[in-house]
mmCIF file as gemmi writes it, N, C-alpha and C atoms, coordinates in Angstrom:
data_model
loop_
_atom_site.group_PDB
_atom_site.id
_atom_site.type_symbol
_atom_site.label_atom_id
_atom_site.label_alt_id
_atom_site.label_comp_id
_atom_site.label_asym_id
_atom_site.label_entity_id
_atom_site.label_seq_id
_atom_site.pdbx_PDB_ins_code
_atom_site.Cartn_x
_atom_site.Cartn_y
_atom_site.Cartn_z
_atom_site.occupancy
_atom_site.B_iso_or_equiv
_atom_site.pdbx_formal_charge
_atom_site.auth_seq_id
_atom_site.auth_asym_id
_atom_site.pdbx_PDB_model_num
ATOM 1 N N . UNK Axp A 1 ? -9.334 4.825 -8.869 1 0 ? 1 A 1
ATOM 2 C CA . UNK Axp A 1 ? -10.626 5.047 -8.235 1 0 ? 1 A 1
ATOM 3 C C . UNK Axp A 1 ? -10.605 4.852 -6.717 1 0 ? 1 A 1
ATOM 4 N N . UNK Axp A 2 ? -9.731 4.076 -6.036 1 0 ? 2 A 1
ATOM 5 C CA . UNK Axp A 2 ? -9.676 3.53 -4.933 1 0 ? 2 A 1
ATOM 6 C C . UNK Axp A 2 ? -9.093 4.895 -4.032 1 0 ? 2 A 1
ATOM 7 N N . UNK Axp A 3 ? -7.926 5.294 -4.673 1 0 ? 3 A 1
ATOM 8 C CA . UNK Axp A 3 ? -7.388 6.532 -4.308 1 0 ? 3 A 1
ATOM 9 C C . UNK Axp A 3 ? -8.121 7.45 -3.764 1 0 ? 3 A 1
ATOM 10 N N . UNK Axp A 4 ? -8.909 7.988 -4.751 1 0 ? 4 A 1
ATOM 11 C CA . UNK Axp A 4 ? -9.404 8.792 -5.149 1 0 ? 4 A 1
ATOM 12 C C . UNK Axp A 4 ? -11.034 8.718 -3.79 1 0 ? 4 A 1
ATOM 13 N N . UNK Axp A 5 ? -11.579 7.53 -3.498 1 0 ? 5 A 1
ATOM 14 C CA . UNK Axp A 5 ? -12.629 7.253 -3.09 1 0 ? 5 A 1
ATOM 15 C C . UNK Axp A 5 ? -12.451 7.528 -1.289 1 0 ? 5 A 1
ATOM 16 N N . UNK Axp A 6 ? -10.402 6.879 -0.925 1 0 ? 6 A 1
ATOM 17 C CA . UNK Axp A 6 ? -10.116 7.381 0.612 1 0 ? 6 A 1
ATOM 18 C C . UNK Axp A 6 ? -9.812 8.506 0.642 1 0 ? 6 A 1
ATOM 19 N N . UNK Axp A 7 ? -9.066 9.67 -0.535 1 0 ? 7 A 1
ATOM 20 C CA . UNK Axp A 7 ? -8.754 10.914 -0.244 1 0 ? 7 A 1
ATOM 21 C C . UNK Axp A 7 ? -9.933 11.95 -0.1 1 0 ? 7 A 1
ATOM 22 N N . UNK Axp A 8 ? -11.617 11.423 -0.635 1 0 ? 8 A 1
ATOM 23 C CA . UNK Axp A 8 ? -12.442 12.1 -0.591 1 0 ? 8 A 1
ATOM 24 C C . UNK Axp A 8 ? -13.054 11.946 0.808 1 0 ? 8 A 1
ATOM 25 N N . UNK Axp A 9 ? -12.559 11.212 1.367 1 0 ? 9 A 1
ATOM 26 C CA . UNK Axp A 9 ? -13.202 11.076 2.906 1 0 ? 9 A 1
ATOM 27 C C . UNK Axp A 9 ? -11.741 11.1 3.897 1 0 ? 9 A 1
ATOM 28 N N . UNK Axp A 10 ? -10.668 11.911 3.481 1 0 ? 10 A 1
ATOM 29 C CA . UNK Axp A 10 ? -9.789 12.613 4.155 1 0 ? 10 A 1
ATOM 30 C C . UNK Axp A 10 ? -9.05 11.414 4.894 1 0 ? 10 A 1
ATOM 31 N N . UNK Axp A 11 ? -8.624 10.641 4.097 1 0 ? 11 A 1
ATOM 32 C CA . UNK Axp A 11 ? -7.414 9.794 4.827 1 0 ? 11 A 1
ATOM 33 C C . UNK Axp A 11 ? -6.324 9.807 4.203 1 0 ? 11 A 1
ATOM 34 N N . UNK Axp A 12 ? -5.351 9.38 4.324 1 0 ? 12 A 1
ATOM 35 C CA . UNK Axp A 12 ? -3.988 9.562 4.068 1 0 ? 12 A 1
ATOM 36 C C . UNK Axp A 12 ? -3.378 8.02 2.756 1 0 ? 12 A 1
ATOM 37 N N . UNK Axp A 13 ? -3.576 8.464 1.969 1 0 ? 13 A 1
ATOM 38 C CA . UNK Axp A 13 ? -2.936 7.22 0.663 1 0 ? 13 A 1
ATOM 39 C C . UNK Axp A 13 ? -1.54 7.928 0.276 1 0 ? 13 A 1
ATOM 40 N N . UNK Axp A 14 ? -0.638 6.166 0.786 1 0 ? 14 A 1
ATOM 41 C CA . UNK Axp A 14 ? 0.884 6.184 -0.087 1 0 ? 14 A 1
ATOM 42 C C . UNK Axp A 14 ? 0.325 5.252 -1.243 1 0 ? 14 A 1
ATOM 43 N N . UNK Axp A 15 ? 0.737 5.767 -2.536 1 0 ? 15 A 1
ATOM 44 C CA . UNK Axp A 15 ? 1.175 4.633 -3.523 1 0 ? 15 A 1
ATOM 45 C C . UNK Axp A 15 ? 1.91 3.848 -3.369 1 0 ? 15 A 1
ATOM 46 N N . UNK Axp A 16 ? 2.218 2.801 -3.47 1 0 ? 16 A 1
ATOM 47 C CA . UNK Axp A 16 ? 3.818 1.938 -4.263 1 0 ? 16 A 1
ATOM 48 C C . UNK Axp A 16 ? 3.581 1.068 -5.34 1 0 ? 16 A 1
ATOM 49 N N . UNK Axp A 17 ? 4.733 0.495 -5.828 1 0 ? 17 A 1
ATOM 50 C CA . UNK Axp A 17 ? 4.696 -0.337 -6.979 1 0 ? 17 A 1
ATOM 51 C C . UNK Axp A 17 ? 6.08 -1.368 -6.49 1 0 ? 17 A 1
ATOM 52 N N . UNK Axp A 18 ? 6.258 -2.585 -7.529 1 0 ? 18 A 1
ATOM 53 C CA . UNK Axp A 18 ? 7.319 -3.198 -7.112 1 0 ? 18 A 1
ATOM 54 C C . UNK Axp A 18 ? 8.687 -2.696 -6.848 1 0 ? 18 A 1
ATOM 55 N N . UNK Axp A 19 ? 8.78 -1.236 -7.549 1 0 ? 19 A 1
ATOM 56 C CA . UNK Axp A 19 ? 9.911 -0.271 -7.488 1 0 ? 19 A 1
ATOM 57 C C . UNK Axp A 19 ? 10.304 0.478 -6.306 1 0 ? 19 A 1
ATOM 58 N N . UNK Axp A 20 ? 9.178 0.478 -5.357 1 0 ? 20 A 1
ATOM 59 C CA . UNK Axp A 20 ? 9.233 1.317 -4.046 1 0 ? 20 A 1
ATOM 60 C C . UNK Axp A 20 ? 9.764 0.791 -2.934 1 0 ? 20 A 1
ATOM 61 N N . UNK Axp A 21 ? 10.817 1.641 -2.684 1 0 ? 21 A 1
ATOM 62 C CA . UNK Axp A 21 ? 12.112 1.011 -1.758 1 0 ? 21 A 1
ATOM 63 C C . UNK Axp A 21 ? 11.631 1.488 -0.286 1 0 ? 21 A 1
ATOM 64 N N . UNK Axp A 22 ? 11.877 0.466 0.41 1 0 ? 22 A 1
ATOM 65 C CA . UNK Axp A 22 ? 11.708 0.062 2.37 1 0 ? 22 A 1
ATOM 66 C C . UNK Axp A 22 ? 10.213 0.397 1.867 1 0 ? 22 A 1
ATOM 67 N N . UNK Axp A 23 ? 9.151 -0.945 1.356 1 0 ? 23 A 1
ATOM 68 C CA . UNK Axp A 23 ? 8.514 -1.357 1.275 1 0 ? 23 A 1
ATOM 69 C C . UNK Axp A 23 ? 7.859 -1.503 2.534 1 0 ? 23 A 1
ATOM 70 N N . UNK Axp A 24 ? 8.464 -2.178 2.925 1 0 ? 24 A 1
ATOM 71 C CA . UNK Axp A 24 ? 8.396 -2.964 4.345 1 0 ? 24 A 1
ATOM 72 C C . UNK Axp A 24 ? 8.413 -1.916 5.367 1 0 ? 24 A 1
ATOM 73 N N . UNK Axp A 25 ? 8.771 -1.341 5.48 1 0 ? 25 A 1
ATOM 74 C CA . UNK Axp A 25 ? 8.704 -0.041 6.294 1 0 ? 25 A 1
ATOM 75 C C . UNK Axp A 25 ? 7.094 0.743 6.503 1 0 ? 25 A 1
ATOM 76 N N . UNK Axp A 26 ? 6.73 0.848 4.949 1 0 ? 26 A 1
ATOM 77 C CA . UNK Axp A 26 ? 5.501 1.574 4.664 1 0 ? 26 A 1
ATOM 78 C C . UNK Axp A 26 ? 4.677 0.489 4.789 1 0 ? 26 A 1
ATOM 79 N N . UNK Axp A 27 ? 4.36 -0.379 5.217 1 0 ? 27 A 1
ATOM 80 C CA . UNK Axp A 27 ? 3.192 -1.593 5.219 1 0 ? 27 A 1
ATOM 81 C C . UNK Axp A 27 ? 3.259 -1.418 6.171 1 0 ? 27 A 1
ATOM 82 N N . UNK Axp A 28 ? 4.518 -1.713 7.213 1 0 ? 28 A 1
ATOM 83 C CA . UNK Axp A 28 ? 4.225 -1.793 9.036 1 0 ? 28 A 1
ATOM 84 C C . UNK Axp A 28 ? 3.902 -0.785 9.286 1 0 ? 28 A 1
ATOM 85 N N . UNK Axp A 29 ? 3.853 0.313 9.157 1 0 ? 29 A 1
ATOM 86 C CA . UNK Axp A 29 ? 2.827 1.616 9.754 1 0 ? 29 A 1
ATOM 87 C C . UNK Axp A 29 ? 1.595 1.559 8.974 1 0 ? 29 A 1
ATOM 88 N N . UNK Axp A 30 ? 0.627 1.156 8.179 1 0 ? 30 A 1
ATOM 89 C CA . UNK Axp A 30 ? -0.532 0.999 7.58 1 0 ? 30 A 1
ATOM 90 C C . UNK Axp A 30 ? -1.335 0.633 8.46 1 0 ? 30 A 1
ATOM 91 N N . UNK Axp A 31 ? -2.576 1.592 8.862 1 0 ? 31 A 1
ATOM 92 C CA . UNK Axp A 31 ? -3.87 0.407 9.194 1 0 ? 31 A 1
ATOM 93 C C . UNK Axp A 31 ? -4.456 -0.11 8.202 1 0 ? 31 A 1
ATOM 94 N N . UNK Axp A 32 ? -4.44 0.164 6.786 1 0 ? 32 A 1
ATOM 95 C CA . UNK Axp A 32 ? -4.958 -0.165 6.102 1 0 ? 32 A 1
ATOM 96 C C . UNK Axp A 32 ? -4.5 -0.978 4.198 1 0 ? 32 A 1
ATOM 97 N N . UNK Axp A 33 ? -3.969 -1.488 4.369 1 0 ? 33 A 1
ATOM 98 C CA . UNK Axp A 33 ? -2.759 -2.541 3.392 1 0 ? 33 A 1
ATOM 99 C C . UNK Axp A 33 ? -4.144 -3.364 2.245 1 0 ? 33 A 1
ATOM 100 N N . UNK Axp A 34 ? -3.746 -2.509 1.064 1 0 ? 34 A 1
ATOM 101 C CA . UNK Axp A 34 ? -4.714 -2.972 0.01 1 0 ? 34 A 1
ATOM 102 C C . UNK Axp A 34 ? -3.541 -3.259 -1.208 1 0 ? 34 A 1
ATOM 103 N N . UNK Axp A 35 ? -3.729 -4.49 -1.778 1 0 ? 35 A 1
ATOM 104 C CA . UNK Axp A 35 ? -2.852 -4.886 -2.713 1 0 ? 35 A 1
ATOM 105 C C . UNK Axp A 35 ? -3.279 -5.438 -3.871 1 0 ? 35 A 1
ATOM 106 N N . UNK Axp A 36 ? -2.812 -4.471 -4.984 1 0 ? 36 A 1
ATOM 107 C CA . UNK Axp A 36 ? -3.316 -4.944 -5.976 1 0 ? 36 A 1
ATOM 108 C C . UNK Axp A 36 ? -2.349 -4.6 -7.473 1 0 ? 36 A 1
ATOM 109 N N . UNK Axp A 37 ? -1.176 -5.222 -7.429 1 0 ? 37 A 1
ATOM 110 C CA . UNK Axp A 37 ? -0.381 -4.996 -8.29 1 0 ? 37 A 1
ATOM 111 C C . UNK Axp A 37 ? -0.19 -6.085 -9.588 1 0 ? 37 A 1
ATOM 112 N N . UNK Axp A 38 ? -0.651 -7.073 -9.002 1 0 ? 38 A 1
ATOM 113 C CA . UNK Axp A 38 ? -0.551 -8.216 -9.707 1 0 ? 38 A 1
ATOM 114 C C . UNK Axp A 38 ? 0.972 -8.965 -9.487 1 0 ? 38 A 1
ATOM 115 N N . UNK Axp A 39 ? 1.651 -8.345 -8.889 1 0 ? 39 A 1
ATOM 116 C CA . UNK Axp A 39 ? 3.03 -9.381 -8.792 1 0 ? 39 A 1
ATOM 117 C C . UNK Axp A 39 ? 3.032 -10.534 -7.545 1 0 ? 39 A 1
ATOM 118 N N . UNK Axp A 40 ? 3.264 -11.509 -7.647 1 0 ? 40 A 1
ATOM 119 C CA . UNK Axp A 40 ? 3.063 -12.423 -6.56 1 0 ? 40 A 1
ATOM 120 C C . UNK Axp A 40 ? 3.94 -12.587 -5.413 1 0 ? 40 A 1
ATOM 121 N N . UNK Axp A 41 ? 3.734 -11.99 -4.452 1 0 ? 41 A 1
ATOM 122 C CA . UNK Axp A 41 ? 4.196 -12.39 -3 1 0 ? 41 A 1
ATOM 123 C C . UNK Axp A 41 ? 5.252 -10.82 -3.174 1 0 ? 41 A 1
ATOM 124 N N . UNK Axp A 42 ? 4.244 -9.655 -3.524 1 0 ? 42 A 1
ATOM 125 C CA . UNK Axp A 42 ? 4.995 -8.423 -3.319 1 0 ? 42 A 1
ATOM 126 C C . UNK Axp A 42 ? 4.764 -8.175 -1.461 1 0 ? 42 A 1
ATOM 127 N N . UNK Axp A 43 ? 3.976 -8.314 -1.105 1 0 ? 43 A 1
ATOM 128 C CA . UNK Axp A 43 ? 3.578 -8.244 0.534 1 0 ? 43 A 1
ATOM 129 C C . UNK Axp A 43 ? 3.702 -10.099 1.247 1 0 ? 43 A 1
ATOM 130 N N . UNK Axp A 44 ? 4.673 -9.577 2.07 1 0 ? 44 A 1
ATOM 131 C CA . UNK Axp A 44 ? 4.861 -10.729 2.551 1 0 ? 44 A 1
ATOM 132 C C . UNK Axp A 44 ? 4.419 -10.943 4.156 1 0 ? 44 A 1
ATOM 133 N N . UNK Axp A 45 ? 4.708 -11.935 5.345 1 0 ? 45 A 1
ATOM 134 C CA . UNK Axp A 45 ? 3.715 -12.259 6.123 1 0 ? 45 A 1
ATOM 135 C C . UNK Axp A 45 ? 4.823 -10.989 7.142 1 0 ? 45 A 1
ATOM 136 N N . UNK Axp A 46 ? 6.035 -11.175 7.058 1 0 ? 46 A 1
ATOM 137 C CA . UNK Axp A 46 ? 6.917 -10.399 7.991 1 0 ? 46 A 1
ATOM 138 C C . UNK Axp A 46 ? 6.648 -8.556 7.467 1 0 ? 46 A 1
ATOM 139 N N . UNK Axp A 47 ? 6.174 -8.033 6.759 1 0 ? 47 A 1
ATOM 140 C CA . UNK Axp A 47 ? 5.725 -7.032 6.497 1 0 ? 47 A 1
ATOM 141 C C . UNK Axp A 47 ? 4.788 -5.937 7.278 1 0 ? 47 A 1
């Protein structure tokens, strides 16, 4: 739903999951970092 709610007002959504490699890569270019995977300490402070 979340997806779905920024692509209808024309912004740009990456997925990831704990599987998605240079993580860290795709967070430091984000203005906008929403987390909700349930795994603990998938986003960290150096990110």
């Amino acid at each position: 739903p979340l997806k779905k709610h920024f692509e209808n007002r024309h912004s740009p959504v990456i997925l990831c999951n704990k599987f998605t490699q240079n993580l860290g890569d795709i967070t430091k270019t984000a203005d906008l970092l929403i987390s909700a995977t349930g795994v603990k300490n998938i986003v960290t402070a150096d990110m």
